[in-house]
C-alpha positions in Angstrom: 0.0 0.0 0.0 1.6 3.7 -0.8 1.5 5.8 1.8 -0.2 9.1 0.8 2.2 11.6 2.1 5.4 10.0 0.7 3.8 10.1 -3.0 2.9 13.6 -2.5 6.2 15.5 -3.0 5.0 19.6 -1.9 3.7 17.9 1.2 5.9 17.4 4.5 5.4 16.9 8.4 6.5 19.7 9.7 3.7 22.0 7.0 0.6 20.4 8.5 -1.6 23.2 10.1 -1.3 21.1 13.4 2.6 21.3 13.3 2.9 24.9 12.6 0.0 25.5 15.8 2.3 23.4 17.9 6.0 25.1 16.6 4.0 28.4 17.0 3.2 27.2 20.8 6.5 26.8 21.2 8.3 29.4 20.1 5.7 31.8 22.2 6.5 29.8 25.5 10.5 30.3 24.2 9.7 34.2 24.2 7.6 33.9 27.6 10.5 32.4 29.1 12.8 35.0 28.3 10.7 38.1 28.9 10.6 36.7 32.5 14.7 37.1 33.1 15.6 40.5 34.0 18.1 42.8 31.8 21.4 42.9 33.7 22.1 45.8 32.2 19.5 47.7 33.3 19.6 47.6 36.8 20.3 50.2 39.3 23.7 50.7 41.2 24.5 47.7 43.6 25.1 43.9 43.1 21.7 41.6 42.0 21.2 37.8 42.1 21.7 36.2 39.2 18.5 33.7 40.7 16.2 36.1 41.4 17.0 39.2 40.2 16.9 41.1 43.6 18.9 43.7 44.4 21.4 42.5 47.7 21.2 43.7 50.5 24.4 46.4 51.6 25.7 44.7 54.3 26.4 41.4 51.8 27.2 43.5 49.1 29.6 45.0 50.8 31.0 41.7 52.4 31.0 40.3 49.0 32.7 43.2 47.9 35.6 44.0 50.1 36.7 39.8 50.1 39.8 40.3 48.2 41.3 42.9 50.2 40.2 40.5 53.7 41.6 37.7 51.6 45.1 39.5 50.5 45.1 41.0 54.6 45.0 37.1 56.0 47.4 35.6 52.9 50.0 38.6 54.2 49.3 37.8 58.1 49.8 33.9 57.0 53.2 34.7 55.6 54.3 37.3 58.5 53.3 35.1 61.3 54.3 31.4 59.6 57.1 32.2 57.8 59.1 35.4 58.4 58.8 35.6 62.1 57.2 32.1 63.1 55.7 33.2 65.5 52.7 30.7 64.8 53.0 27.7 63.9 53.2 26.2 60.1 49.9 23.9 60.4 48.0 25.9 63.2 44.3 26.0 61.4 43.7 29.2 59.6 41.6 31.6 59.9 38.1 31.6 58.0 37.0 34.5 56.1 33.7 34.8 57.0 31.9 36.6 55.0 27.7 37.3 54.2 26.6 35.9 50.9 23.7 35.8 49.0 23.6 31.8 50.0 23.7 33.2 54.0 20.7 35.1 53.8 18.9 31.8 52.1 19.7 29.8 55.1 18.8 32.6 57.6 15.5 33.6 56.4 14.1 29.7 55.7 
């Protein structure tokens, strides 16, 4: 038996008015995604989660902000204390930096 849409040659799958409804579907609920992230680019000054697109609070941004300059002060007090004067010992535990993050105030608030 010959199938129908094989011997008709203008005539594929994806042209069938219940295709293109379906791709059409899809491509909206695409868009609909997307409108629903927020433009980076246009927030206002300060840092924002990249998960919810909420501004952070000052007190983390500033934690998360400032934790190279704690991390170079602890590296130099590592090397001053261990090294040059030993006046601590090599393997005493270090000292955590702790700082606020975004994942902090999660925990906190649940």
């Amino acid at each position: 038996m010959i199938n129908k849409r094989s011997a008709d040659t203008d005539s594929h799958k994806e042209l069938s008015t219940a295709e293109k409804r379906e791709s059409g579907t899809r491509v909206q609920n695409t868009l609909l995604a997307f409108s629903a992230f927020i433009n980076l680019f246009e927030v206002e000054e300060g840092l924002v989660s990249l998960a919810s697109g909420r501004k952070v609070q000052e007190d983390v941004a500033d934690d998360l902000l400032s934790v190279e300059r704690k991390d170079k002060e602890l590296f130099e007090s590592f090397v001053k204390n261990r090294l040059k004067e030993k006046t601590e010992g090599f393997h005493k535990p270090l000292q955590r930096n702790k700082t606020n993050t975004i994942s902090s105030l999660k925990k906190e608030t649940t």
